[in-house]
N, C-alpha and C positions, 0 to 999 in steps of 0.2 A: 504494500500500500504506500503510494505516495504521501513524503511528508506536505503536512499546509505551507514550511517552510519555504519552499521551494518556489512559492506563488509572490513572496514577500519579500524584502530586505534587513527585517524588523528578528526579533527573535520568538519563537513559540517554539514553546518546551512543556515535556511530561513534566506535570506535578509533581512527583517523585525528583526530577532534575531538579527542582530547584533547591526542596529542604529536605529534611527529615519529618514527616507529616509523626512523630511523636516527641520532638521537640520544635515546638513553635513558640516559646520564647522571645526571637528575637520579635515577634509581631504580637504577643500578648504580652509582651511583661509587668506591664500596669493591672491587669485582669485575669483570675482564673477561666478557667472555659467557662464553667458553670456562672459566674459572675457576668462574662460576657453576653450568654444565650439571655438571661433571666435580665437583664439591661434591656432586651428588646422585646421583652416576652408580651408586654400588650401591644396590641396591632393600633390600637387608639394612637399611638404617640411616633414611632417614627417606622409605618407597615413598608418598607424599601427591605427590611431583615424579617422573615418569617419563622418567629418562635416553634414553629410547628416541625420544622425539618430536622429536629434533632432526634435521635435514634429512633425508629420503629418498625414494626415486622412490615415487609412488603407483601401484599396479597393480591395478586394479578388480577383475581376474581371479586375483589371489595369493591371495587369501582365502576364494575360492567353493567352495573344498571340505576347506576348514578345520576347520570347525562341519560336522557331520553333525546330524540330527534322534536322538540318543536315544532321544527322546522319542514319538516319528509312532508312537503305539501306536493310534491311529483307523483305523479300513478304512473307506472308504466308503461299504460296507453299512448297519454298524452304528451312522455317524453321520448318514443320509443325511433325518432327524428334521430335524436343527439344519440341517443343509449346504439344504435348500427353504430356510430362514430367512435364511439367511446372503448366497443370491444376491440379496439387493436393497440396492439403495445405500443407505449407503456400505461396509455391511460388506462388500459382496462383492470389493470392493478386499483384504481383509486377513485373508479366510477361511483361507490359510494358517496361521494362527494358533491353527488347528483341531486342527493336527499336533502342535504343541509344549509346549499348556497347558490347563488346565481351563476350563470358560469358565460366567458368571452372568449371566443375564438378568435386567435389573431394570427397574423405569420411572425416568426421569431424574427426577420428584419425591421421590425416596427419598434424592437425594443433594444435598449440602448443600455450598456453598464457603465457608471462612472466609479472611478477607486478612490480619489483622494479628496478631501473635505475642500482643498481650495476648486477643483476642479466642480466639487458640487456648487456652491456658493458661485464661480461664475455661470455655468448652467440657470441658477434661478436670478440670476440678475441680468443675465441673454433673453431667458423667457419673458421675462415683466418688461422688458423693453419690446420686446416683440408682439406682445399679446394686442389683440383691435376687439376684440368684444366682450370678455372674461377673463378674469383673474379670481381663484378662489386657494385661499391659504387654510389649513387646517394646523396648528401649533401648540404646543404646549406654552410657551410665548417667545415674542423676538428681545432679543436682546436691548436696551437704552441706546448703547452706542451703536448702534445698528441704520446710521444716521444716512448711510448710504442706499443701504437696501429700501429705505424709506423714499430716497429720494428718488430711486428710481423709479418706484408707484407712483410717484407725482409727477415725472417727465412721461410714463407711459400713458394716465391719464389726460394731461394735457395735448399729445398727441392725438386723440380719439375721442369725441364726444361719447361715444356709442359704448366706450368701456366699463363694463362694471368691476368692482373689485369688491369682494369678500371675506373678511379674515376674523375665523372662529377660534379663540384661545381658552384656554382655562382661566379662569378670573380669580381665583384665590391666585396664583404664582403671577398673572400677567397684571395686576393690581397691587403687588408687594412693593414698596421699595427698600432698595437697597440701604448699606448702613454710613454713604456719603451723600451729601447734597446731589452730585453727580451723577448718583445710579439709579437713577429714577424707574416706573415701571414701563411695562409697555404699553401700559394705557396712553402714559404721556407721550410717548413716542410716536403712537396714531391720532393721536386728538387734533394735531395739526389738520392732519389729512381731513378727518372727519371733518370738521370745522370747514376748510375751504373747497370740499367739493363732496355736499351735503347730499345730492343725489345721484353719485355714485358710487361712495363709499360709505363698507356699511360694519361694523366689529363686534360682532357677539361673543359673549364671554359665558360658558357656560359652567354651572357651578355646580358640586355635588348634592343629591337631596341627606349624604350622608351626613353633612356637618349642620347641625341643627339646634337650639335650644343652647343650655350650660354649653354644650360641648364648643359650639360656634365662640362664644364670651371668652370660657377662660384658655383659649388654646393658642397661641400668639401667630404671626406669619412664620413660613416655613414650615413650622411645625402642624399647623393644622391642613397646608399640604398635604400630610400622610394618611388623612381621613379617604382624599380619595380626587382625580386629574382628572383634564378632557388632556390625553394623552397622542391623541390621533396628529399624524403627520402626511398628510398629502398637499400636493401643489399643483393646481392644474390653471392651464394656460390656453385658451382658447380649447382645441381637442387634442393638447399635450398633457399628459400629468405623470408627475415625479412623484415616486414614491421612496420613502425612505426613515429612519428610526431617528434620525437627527433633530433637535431645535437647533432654531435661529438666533445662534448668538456666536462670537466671537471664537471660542476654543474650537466650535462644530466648523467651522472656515476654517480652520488653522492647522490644529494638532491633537484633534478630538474623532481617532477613526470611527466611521459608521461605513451603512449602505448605501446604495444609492440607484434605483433603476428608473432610466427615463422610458415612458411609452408615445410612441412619435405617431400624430392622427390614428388614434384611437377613437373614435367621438362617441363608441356608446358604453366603454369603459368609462370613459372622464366623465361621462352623464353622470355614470352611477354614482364616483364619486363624489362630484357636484352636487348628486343632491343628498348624496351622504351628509356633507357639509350643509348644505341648507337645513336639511333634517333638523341637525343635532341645535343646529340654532334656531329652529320655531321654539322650542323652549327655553333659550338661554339668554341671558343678560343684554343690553343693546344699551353700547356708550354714547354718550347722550353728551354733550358741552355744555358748561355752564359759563357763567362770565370771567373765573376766574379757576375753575375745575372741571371734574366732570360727575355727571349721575350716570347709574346703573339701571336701566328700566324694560319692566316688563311686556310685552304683548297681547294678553288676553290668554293668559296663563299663568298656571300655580307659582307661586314662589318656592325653590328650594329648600330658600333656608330656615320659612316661616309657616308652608304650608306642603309639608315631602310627602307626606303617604299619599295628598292626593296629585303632588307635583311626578311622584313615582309613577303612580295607574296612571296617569294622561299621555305620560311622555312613553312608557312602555309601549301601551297599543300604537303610538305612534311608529315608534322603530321595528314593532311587528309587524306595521302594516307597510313600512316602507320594502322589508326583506319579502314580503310576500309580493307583493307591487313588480319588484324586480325580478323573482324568479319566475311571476307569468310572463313577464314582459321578455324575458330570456326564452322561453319554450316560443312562444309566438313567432319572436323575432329570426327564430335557428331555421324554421322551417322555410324562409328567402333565403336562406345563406346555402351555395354549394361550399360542402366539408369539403373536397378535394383541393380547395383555393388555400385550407389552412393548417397550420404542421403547431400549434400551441394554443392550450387551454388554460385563462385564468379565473380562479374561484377566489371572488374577493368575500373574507370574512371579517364578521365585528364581534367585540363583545364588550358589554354593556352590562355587568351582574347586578348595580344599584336598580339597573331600569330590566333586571329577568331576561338580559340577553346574554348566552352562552355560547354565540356560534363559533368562533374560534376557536375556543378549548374544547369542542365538539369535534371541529374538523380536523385539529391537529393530533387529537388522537384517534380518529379514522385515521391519518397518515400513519402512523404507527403500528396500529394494527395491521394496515395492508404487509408494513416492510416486516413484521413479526410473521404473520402468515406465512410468509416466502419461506421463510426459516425453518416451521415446523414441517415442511414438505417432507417426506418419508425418505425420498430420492435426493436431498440435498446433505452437503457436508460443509464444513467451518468451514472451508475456503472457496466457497460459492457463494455467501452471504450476503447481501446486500450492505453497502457502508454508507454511513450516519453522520456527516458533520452536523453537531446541534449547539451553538453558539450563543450565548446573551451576555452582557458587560457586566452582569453578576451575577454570580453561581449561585441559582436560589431556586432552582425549577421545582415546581409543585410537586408534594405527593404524588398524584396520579400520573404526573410526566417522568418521576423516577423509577414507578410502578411498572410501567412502559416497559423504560428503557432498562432495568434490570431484566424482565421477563421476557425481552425480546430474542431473537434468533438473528442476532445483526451484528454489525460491528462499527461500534459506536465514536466519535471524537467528540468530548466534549469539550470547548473551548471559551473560555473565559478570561477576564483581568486578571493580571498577577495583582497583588498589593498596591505595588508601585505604579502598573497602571489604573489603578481603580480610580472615578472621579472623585470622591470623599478621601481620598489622599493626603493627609496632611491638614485635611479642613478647620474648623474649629467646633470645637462645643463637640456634642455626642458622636455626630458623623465621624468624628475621626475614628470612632473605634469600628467603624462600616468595615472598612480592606479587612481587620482582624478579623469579623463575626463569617464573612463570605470563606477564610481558609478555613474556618473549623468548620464551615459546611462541608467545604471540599475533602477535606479528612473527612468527616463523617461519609460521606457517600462512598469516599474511597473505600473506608473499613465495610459497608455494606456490596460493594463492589466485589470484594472478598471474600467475605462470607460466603456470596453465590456462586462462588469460584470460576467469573467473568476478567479476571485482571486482564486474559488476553483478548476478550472483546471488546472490556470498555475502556479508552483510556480518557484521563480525565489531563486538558492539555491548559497552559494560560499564553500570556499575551504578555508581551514586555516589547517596549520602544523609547528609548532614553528622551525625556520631555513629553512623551504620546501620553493620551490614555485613550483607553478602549470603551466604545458604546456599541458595537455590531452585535446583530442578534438575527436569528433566522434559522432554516433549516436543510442542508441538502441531503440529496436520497441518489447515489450510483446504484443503478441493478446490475445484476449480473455479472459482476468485476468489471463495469466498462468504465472506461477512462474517463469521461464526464458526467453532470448530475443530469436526468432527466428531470428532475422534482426539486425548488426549490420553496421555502417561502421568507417572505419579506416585508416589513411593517413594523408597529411602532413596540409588541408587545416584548416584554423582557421572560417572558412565563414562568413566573413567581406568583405571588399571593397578589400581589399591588394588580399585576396584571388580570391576571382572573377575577377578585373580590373585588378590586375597588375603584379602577380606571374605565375610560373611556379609550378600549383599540379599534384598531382597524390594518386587518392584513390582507397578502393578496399568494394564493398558491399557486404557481404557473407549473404546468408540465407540457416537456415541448420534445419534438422530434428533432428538432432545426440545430444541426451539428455546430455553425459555428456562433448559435446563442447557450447550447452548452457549453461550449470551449468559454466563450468569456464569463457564464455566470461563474465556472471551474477557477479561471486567474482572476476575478476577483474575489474569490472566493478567503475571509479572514481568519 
């Protein structure tokens, strides 16, 4: 098996390479383990560390009727169009995936890989200059000094009467300021915009219905954060949209690795992201100017932070009825399309668990199950297995994704931040002891890794780049031992607990035939 090495300049190395996972000392010595785990053990206060992942039995079979399909609104009939398409490898491995999500036929020339943060950053600052009819941002939020990026929404509007522009953030993190005069939020950073071109710009902010009551009062910025994010990142540009795990700030430009996938005239993908994005903001905050600030105001809906249980039920059947919307709109639309014209399928997923939306952690492990299947095949042997890079910028993956991945018949790389890459690196206040709490996962999973007596399936790999830190996350899937991934996925989710329980994602699984869109998702591969 080829090392990741080899794709990079940077270093990734076995866990084992770097310490002795029974003396970690030089990374705990302020805290015993036990002090460490029990530091993060309420999810109330800083849920990025999930107390939950600390020793327990794995049971392949706990989980299998946990997730139900919601979703399986296809009959067989009626999709039986796409399902002829779908039986030929390698999608027929993952046609399940027919049940859970909408799904886009494209040709793998339509889609474009970028590797390096500066190379993404002019990419979105090429498209906002380009764009004549829409611009829709999706963000965790953009950076204060991000005074460029700003500006060129305002040259690209200027240029175009006819331009709309759209930018949905989290409003607890894009409302925070910083702790100099200097680092203002991102609110202030668009309120210009907003202000002088009032009918085309428009910045919804949407807030968790989990922070509520006491909790909302005594919980300070940053920290209340961790109750729960509009975490989604897509960028769409007229019928271009950029998808990728990155925010809008300065390190993510710089020396903050992420992903990065452009799709070039697409236009009924970027629809659907589009109205992902309008979706998520019929319910979210809408920045308003005032004379000397700004208000936060609602639309002819629940409040959040005042009225959740019924801001929960509204905004739920909303997002159910958008995923339903699009998955008829997919069966209809397949049946004008000749398959023969397309060699790549994308299933784009959300998930939403404040608002009872699972589909993500649904479909991701449908991926899992397909590549375990392969495994328990009667006629296959360890070195026919299908191989695993499963990636996120901290090592925190869910119970039922370790569940997976220990019971699976694969061969796994799991890849993550060293310490030293991690972004809480050196931070202040609690965070700092983040890089610590993520290696006594990775010990722990490794001790369980053992146990199973998988050490030569799974290996558990990090990331180190001197000045870098690591935020990529994703999943690819080689069959068969073939040199490239047929199966990748890409989005905003880290799949930890924040992910699953408390954020707003959104990802997209592409599986393609198109040899030299495997080659590149392979080199850029983190």
């Amino acid at each position: 098996m080829p090392t990741i090495s080899v794709c990079k300049k940077y270093i990734i190395f076995n866990f084992l390479q770097k310490r002795n996972i029974s003396n970690l000392s030089r990374y705990s010595h302020k805290l015993s383990s036990n002090n460490l785990l029990s530091l993060f053990k309420n999810k109330r206060i800083f849920t990025r560390f999930d107390s939950s992942t600390a020793h327990f039995p794995y049971n392949q079979n706990k989980l299998k009727h946990k997730l139900k399909s919601q979703y399986d609104l296809i009959s067989t009939d009626s999709n039986s169009f796409i399902n002829e398409y779908v039986e030929k490898p390698p999608f027929n491995n993952f046609k399940n995936l027919l049940k859970i999500s909408p799904y886009f036929l494209l040709n793998g020339k339509q889609i474009r890989l970028l590797q390096e943060p500066k190379e993404f950053y002019e990419e979105l600052r090429s498209q906002i200059l380009d764009a004549k009819e829409r611009i829709l941002i999706a963000a965790l939020y953009i950076g204060y000094s991000e005074k460029d990026l700003a500006n060129a929404l305002r040259i690209a509007i200027k240029k175009s009467k006819h331009l709309k522009v759209h930018i949905l953030l989290d409003c607890l993190r894009s409302t925070r300021i910083g702790q100099t005069p200097l680092d203002k939020s991102s609110a202030y950073l668009l309120l210009p915009l907003v202000k002088e071109f009032p009918n085309q710009v428009t910045v919804s902010l949407y807030h968790t219905p989990d922070l509520t009551g006491i909790l909302k009062k005594i919980l300070p910025p940053r920290f209340n954060e961790g109750i729960g994010l509009m975490h989604i990142k897509s960028f769409i540009f007229d019928n271009n949209l950029l998808l990728s795990g990155a925010n809008l700030n300065h390190d993510y430009f710089t020396n903050r690795q992420d992903r990065y996938m452009l799709f070039e005239n697409t236009p009924s993908l970027t629809n659907y992201f589009a109205d992902l994005v309008e979706t998520v903001a019929s319910f979210s905050y809408k920045l308003k100017p005032t004379e000397d600030s700004f208000n936060l105001v609602l639309t002819k809906q629940p409040d959040p932070a005042t009225q959740s249980t019924l801001f929960r039920k509204n905004s739920s059947l909303i997002m159910k009825d958008f995923i339903k919307r699009w998955i008829k709109h997919c069966i209809e639309q397949s049946h004008n399309l000749s398959l023969q014209k397309y060699d790549t399928i994308i299933f784009p997923v959300i998930q939403m668990n404040p608002l009872y939306i699972r589909q993500d952690e649904l479909a991701t492990l449908t991926v899992l199950d397909a590549i375990s299947m392969q495994g328990n095949r009667s006629n296959i042997n360890e070195n026919n297995f299908w191989r695993v890079f499963f990636t996120s910028g901290y090592f925190n993956f869910t119970q039922s994704y370790k569940e997976k991945i220990l019971n699976a018949q694969a061969k796994f790389r799991l890849l993550a931040a060293s310490p030293e890459a991690n972004g809480f690196y050196n931070s202040k206040g609690v965070s700092k002891y983040l890089p610590q709490a993520y290696t006594l996962i990775e010990k722990q999973f490794y001790s369980d890794i053992c146990h199973h007596g998988k050490e030569h399936l799974i290996k558990i790999l990090e990331y180190k780049r001197p000045e870098w830190t690591f935020h990529a996350k994703g999943l690819w899937c080689y069959l068969n031992g073939e040199s490239w991934p047929s199966l990748t996925i890409i989005g905003s989710s880290n799949y930890g607990y924040r992910s699953t329980e408390r954020d707003l994602e959104a990802q997209a699984i592409l599986i393609t035939t198109n040899t030299q869109l495997r080659k590149a998702i392979h080199e850029a591969k983190y």
